[in-house]
C-alpha positions in Angstrom: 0.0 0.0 0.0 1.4 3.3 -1.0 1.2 6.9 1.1 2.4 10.1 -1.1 2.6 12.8 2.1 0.8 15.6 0.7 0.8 17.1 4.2 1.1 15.9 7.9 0.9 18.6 10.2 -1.8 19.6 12.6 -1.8 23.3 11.8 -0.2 25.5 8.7 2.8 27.4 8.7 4.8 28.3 5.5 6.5 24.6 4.7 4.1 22.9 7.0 1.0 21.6 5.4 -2.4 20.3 6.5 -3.3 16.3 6.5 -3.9 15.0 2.9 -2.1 11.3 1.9 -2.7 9.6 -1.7 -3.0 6.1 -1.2 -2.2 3.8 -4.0 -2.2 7.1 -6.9 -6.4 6.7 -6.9 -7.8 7.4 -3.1 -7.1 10.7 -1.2 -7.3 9.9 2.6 -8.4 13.9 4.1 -8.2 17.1 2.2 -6.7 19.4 4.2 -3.6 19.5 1.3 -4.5 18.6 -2.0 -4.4 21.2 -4.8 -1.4 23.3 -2.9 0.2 19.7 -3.5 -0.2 17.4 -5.9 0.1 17.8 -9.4 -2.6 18.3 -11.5 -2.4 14.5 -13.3 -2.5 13.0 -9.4 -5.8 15.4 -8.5 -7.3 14.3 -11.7 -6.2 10.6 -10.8 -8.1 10.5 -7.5 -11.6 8.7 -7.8 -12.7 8.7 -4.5 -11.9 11.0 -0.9 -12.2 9.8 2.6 -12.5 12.0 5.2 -12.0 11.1 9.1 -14.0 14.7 10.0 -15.4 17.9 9.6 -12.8 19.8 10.8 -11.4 22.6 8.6 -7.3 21.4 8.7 -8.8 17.7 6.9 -11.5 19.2 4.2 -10.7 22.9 3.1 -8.3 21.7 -0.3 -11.3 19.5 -1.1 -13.3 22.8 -2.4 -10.6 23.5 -4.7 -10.2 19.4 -5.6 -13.8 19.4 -6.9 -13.5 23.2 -8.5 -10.4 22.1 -10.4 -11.9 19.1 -12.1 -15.6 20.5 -12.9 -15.6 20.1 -16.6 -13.0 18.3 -16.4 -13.7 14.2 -16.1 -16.9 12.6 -16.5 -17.2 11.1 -13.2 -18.2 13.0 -10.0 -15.7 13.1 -7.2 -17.0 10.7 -4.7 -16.5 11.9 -1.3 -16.9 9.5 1.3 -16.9 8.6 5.3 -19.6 7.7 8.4 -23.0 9.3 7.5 -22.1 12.0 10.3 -19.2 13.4 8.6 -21.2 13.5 5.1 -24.0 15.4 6.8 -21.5 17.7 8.0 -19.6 18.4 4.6 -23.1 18.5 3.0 -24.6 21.2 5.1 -21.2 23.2 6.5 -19.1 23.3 3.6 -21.0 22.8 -0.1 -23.8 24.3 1.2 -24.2 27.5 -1.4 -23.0 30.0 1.5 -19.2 28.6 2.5 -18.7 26.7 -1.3 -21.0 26.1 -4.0 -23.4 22.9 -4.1 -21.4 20.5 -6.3 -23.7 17.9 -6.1 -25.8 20.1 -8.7 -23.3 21.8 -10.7 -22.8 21.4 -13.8 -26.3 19.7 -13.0 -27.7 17.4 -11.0 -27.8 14.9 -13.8 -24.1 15.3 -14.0 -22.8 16.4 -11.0 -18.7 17.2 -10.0 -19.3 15.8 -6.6 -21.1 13.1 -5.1 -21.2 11.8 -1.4 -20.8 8.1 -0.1 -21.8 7.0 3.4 -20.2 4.1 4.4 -20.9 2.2 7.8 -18.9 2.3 10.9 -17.6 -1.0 12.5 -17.8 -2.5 9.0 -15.4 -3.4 6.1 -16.8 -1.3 2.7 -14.4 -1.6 -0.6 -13.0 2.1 -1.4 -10.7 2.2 -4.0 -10.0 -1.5 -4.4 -9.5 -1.5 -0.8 -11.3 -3.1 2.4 -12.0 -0.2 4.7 -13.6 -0.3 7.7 -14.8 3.3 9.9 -13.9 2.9 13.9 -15.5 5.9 15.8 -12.8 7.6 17.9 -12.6 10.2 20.7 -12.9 14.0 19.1 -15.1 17.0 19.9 -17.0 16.4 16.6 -18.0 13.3 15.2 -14.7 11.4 13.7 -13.8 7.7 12.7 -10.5 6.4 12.2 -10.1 3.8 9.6 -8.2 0.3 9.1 -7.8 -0.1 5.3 -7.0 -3.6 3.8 -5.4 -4.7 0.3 -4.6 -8.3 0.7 -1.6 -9.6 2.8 -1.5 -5.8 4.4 -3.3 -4.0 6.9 -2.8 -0.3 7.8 -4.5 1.8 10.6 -5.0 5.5 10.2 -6.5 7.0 13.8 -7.3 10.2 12.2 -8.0 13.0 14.7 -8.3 11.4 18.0 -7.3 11.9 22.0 -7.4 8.4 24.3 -9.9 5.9 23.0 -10.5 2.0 23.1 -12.2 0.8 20.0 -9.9 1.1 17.0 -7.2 -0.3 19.4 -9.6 -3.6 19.7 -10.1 -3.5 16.5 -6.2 -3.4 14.9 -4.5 -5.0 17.2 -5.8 -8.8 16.3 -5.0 -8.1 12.9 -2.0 -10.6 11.3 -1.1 -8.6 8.3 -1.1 -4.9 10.1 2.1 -3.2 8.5 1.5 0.3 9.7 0.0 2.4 12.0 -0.5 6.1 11.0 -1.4 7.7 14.9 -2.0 11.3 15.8 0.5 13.4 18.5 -0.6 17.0 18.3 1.4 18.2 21.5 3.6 18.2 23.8 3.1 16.5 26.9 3.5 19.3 29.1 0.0 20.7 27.4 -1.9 17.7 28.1 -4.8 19.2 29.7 -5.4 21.8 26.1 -4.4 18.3 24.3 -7.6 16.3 26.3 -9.5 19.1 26.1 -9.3 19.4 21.9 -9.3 15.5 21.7 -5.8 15.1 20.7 -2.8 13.2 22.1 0.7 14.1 23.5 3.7 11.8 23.4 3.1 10.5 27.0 -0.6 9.9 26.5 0.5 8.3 23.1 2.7 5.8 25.1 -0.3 4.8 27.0 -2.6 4.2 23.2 0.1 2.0 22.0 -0.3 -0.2 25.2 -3.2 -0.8 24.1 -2.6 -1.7 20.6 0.3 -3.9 21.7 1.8 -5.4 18.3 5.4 -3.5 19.3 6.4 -4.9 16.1 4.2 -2.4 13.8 5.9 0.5 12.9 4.4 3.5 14.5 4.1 6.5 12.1 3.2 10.0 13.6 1.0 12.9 11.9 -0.6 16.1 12.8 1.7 17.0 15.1 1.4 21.3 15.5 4.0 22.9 13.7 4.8 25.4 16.6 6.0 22.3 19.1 7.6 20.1 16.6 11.1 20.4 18.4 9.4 19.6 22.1 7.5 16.7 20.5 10.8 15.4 18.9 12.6 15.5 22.0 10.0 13.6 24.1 9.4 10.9 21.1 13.6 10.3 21.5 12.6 9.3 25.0 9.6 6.8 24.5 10.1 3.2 25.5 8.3 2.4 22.0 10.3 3.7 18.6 8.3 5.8 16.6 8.8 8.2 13.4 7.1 11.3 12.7 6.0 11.4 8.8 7.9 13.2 6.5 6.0 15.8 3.7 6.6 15.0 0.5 7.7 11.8 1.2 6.1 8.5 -0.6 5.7 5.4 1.9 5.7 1.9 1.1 3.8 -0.7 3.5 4.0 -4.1 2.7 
């Protein structure tokens, strides 16, 4: 399974971009970086988007993903995720007011965007993919997701602070190669971290207890620009060895 880094950060600074991953060239996991990233073949290549939640850092390139190829391919851009999160983009952000109503332009016979609701706890093919929704702990309604190809397993938390279920639900898998987990601060802001549904390098020690499986690599995202060199220094010190993605930089799990 391949992971292009579009971006990997939990907030924007000049160099530091919002979540957005292209998995296998054809399915863009978030859309917080997208068109301020990839080229225009790779946007026009994407077929289908998941999206973990509502939150502005993992959806705002997606306005200018469906803009950009309106007019442009035959097929509507297929947006997909828990029916929560599809309410959400339906009514927050291509609602007429924030971004036009794709789903009816050019028309609603032939629209640039079309949504997908796919159920949580449950394994939907995406892509060519297995991929099953896991609610997670966040202010708004958010899933992570395990996605599947056969003989590899990967598990993307998405936005989340200490929770149970995607644990349960990775760690009895044989072929996981990967897990892609939040750290958005350091540990010394723990309580803003709990507070925003997020996780710090010591409250991330405690998630990968639960997960077990210290032979999965552990691959970090969203972590805030602003504390990058705190976080470093407290991941160096972790009983567990992790690596904090790289932008820009394509990842092979297999």
């Amino acid at each position: 399974m391949i992971f292009k880094v579009a971006g990997c950060f939990g907030s924007e600074l000049p160099g530091y971009q919002s979540a957005g991953f292209l998995v296998n060239g054809r399915l863009l996991l978030e859309g917080g970086t997208v068109t301020s990233a990839l080229t225009w073949e790779e946007q026009l290549g994407v077929t289908e988007v998941l999206v973990t939640h509502m939150h502005l850092d993992h959806v705002k390139e997606l306005a200018f993903l469906v803009d950009n190829r309106t007019g442009r391919t035959p097929r509507p851009l297929v947006v997909t995720g828990v029916a929560a999160v599809i309410d959400g983009l339906r009514r927050h952000l291509f609602n007429d007011r924030i971004w036009p109503d794709f789903t009816r332009i050019p028309s609603r016979r032939d629209p640039a965007l079309a949504y997908r609701v796919i159920p949580e706890g449950r394994y939907s093919r995406v892509c060519g993919l297995s991929v099953k929704p896991v609610l997670v702990n966040h202010p708004v309604a958010a899933a992570g997701f395990i996605l599947r190809e056969p003989g590899t397993s990967v598990l993307y938390t998405g936005d989340t602070g200490p929770t149970e279920a995607i644990w349960k639900a990775a760690r009895g898998l044989r072929d996981l190669k990967a897990a892609i987990v939040e750290c958005s601060f350091p540990s010394g802001m723990e309580e803003l971290a709990l507070a925003s549904g997020h996780l710090t390098p010591a409250l991330l020690e405690h998630e990968l207890e639960k997960l077990g499986r210290p032979e999965v690599p552990i691959h970090l995202y969203h972590m805030k620009p602003l504390h990058l060199p705190a976080i470093a220094e407290e991941l160096a010190g972790l009983s567990r060895r992790v690596e904090m993605l790289h932008q820009g930089r394509t990842y092979t799990f297999s």
